[in-house]
MARSEBA-259734 format. One record per residue (C-alpha): x, y, z. Coordinates in pm, whole numbers, plus 50000, padded with zeros to 5 digits. Each point is the difference from the previous one (the first is absolute). Layout:
XYZ/...
END
This chain:
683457149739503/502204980650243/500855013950378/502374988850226/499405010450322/502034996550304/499395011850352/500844991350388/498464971050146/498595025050226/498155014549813/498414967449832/498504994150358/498555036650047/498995005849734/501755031349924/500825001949621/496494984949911/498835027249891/503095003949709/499534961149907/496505002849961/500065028249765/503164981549803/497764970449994/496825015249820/502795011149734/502074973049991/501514962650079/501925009050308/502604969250177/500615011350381/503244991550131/499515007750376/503395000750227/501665010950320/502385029049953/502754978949941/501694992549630/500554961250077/496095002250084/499495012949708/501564979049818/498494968850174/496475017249854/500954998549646/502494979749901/499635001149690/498805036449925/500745011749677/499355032649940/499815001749603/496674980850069/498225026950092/499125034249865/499645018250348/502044995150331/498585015950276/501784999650348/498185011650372/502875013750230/501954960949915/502655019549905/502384962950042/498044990849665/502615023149805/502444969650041/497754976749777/499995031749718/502535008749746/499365036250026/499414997949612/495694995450020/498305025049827/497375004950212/500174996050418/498475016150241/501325003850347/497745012450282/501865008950281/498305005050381/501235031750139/500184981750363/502164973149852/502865021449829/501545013750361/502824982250126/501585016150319/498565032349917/501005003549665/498254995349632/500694968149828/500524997949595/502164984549750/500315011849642/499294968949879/496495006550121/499585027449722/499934974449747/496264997950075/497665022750030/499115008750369/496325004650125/499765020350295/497354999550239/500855022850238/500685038549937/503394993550244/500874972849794/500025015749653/501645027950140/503234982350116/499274974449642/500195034849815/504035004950118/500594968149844/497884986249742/499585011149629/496064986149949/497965002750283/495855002150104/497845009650337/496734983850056/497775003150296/498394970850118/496735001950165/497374966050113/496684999349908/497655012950288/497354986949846/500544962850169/499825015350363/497225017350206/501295032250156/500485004450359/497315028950133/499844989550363/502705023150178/497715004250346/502984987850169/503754997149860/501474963249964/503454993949881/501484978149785/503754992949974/501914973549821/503624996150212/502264994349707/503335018750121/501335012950258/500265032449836/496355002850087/498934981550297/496925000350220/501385026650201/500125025149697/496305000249999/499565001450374/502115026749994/497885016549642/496934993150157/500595013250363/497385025750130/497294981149793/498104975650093/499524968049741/497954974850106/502654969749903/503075000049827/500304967049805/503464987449949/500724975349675/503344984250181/501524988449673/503415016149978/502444994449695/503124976350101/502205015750297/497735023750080/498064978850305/499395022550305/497844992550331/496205005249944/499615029650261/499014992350307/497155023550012/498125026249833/500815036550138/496755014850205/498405018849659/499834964149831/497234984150086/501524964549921/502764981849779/498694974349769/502624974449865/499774981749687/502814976849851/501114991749646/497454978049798/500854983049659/496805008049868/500135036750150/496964992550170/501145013650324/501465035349857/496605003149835/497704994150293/501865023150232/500365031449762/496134993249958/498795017650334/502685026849902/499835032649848/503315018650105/503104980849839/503725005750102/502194992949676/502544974050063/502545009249850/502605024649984/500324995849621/498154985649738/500574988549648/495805007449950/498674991450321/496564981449927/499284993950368/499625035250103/498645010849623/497314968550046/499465021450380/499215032949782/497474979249732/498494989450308/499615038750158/501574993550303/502205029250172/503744991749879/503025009350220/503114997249783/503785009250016/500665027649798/502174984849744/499504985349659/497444978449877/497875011650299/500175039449963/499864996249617/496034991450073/499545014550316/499965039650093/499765008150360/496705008550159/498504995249633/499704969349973/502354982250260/502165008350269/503855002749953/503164999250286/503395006649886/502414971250092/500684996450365/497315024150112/498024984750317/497645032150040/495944997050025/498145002949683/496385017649935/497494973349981/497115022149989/499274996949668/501174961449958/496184997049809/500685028249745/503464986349947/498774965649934/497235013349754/502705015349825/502564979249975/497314971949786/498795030049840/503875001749910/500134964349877/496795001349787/501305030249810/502994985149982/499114964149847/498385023049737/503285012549909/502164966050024/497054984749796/500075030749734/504094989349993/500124967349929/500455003349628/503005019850021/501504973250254/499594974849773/501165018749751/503295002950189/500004966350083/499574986349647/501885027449836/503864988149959/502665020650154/501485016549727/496645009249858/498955018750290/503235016050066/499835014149676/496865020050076/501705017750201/497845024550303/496725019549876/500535035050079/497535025849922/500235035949969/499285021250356/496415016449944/499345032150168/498435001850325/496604997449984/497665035949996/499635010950312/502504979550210/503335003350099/502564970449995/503445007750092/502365000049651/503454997349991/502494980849819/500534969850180/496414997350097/497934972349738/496214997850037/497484971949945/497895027749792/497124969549914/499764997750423/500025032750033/496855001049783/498584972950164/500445014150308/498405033049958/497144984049822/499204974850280/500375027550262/496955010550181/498265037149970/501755021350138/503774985950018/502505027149983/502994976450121/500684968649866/503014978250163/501654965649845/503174979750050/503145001449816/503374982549878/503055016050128/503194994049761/503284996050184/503655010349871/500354962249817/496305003449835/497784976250240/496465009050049/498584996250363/496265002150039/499045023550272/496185001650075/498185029350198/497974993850332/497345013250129/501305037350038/498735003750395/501404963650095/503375010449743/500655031950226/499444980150342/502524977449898/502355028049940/499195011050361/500384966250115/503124994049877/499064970349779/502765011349706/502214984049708/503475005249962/498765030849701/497565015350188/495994996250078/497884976749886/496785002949795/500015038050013/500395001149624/502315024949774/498635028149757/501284984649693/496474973350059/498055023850126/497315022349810/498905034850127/497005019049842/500705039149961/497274999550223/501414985850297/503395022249980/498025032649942/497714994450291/502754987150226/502045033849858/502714972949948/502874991649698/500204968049886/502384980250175/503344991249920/500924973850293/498734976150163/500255019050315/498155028849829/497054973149918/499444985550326/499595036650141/497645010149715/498264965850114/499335011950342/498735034849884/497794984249751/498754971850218/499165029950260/497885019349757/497874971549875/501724994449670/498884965449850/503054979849947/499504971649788/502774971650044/499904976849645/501904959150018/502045006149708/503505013049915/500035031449920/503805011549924/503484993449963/502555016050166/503864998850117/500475000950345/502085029550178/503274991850041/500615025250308/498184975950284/501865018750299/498735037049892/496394978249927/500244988450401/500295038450074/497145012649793/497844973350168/501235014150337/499335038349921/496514986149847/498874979550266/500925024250278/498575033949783/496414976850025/500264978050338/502995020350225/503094999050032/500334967150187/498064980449765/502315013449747/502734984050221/498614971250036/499704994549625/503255006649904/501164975050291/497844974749811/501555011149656/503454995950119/499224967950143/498114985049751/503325006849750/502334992150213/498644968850052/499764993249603/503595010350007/500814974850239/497914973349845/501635011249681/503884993850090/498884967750189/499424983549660/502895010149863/501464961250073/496614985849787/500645029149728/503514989849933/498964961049977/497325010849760/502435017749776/502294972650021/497544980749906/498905019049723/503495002849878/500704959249955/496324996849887/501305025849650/503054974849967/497344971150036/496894996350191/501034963950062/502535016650206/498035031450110/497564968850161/503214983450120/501195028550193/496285006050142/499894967250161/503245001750160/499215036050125/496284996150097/500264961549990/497894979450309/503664986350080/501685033450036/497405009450225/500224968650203/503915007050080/499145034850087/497464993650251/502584969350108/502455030850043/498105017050120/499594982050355/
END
């Protein structure tokens, strides 16, 4: 077989699609085409591409390579990076993308591909621990944070970190283009010192100063995969991540990581920055297993022409019962992983009576957003905290993914619960009276989401302040109202970017010669030179 492959020139220097080319290239003759996000760049890379030369085309996020395409090749594969498809705050696509098949590797991504394309995958990537020694020495705390954007700047982890002390914070000051800022001036009084290292072709210098490290700030906001900070995990240091895709697809706060919803400046718990670490390679190694065990299928997908594969069509099996014993919470819009479910209840230790695991939540237009449980105890302080999302708490999990034994509900003289509300109270009780709770990395359900988010605000509310008081049940709901009243705000800010997309989208159906021609006037480097010209 015969691959094209094409990818950012980027990427070619870090490495970051290796991992795809050197599984293509134990299968196959691959040619690499290698390009900066820019059609006449791509163009300059192959001139004379020909695409009825080969039997696979595979493209990494170089979405310009559609121009050099007829949109007639049996077999292409596009793989999108979730961080990449945001312009101005709103999703990118163009149906001429679902002439290939798209590979998603992020849970955010497919969910928003879903929408929009007919043939679709998710695959979750995961290194190889193997290749790196483990961080155990956590006698004192010792930063590491490469300044990429301003979005997350050196002051973000002073302001994380405050109230602990770390030994050193070491700062990688390699920021992506027009996002330079002053290397502060000097480290706040529970830093023991600021290390500065610079950019190195080799990556020598990145490498030598996350070596004396073993907490790790993610760079990023967003991430298409995120190998630095998933390289961090194989390496069982103590991540600190924003909670947004790829990074809360691996991490689950006070599990294996710690996680800040955007804009939050707030301390963090690093008391238990060693177990984290353990956990989060323990999180890698399980999960190289799995992307190892998947490989077949993803060549399979790869190799397998369009047509072919859409005419598979989705596996669905037939709901089982819920296991003897256990109660799972039923209803019609509610689909369970039953083979997890299994799994999870086999691998749980003696004893478990309440078994916990993340979900997909369906919207109105049929996108799937993965939503992972935390630690329940560091969940719940969050809530108190304020640390929310626009649809409520974070990591305190939902009934429809979580398994009760009889057991549990007759000794806690309880009913099964119907809300999520309902759960996290039954949580407390049972965490009270010594139940053993048994929290299980895998999805465990679908479900739709509610629809009625202002009435979900106020059950939150009477919750919290039935359990905590009145004014922490203030307090919450202040945070609740916030938190979606900024997503409303963020929401009708990209209006502008929506309505370029569509118009995009609309002259890329008449012809995507057009649909690109309308891009680059719209998004274009010269466009954006007048407006900043303007501007002043």
């Amino acid at each position: 077989m015969r691959v094209a492959f094409f990818g950012l020139g980027y990427h070619a220097k870090t490495g970051s699609s290796r991992f795809l080319l050197d599984l293509l290239e134990r299968h196959a003759t691959v040619d690499t085409f290698f390009a900066e996000a820019d059609v006449a760049a791509v163009r300059r890379a192959a001139p004379d591409f020909n695409e009825a030369q080969y039997d696979a085309i595979v493209i990494w996020q170089l979405h310009e390579a559609f121009a050099l395409l007829s949109g007639r090749h049996p077999n292409v594969t596009f793989a999108p990076m979730y961080d990449a498809m945001w312009r101005g705050g709103a999703f990118t696509w163009k149906p001429s993308f679902n002439a290939a098949k798209i590979l998603c590797f992020s849970w955010a991504l497919r969910g928003e591909v879903m929408r929009r394309a007919p043939v679709h995958t998710h695959v979750q990537y995961f290194p190889d621990p193997a290749s790196v020694a483990p961080v155990t020495d956590f006698d004192t705390l010792r930063g590491f944070l490469w300044y990429r954007r301003r979005d997350i700047p050196p002051e973000s982890a002073f302001a994380l970190t405050r109230g602990t002390p770390f030994a050193s914070l070491a700062i990688h000051d390699a920021p992506d283009p027009g996002h330079e800022a002053p290397f502060p001036a000097a480290a706040p009084a529970h830093i023991g010192q600021l290390v500065r290292s610079d950019w190195s072709a080799d990556g020598g210098t990145f490498a030598t100063a996350l070596t004396g490290a073993n907490v790790f700030f993610a760079p990023r906001p967003l991430e298409g995969i995120g190998m630095a900070f998933l390289e961090a995990m194989a390496r069982g240091l103590c991540v600190v991540a924003r909670d947004a895709p790829t990074m809360n697809e691996y991490l689950s706060h006070g599990r294996n990581g710690l996680l800040y919803g955007p804009g939050w400046r707030e301390p963090l718990d690093f008391a238990a920055a060693r177990d984290l670490g353990a956990q989060a390679r323990e999180t890698i190694l399980r999960g190289h297993a799995r992307w190892q065990a998947g490989l077949p299928a993803l060549l399979d997908f790869i190799t397998t022409p369009t047509a072919k594969l859409a005419a598979r069509g989705p596996a669905i099996a037939a709901p089982a019962p819920a296991p003897e014993g256990w109660h799972r919470y039923d209803a019609d819009a509610v689909r369970h992983d039953d083979e997890a479910i299994r799994r999870a209840i086999a691998e749980a230790p003696p004893g478990t009576q309440i078994i916990r695991g993340h979900h997909l939540a369906r919207d109105a237009q049929g996108g799937e957003t993965l939503h992972r449980i935390g630690a329940f105890d560091a969940a719940w302080a969050r809530l108190l905290a304020g640390d929310v999302g626009p649809t409520g708490p974070r990591g305190l999990g939902v009934p429809e993914a979580t398994l009760i034994h009889d057991g549990a509900l007759r000794r806690l003289e309880a009913t099964p619960p119907q809300t999520a509300q309902q759960l996290a109270t039954l949580m407390l009780r049972a965490r009270a009276a010594g139940i053993v709770i048994h929290d299980v990395d895998a999805v465990l359900a679908r479900r739709n989401l509610p629809e009625d988010w202002p009435a979900q605000r106020r059950a939150w509310y009477r919750m919290v302040g039935e359990v905590a008081g009145a004014g922490a049940g203030a307090q919450v709901l202040a945070a609740l109202d916030d938190a979606a009243a900024a997503a409303e705000t963020q929401h009708g800010a990209a209006l502008p970017a929506r309505l370029a997309i569509g118009l995009i989208g609309a002259c890329d159906r008449l012809s995507p010669a057009l649909g690109r021609a309308v891009e680059s006037l719209i998004f274009g480097a010269a466009l954006r030179r007048l407006r900043g010209v303007l501007g002043r």
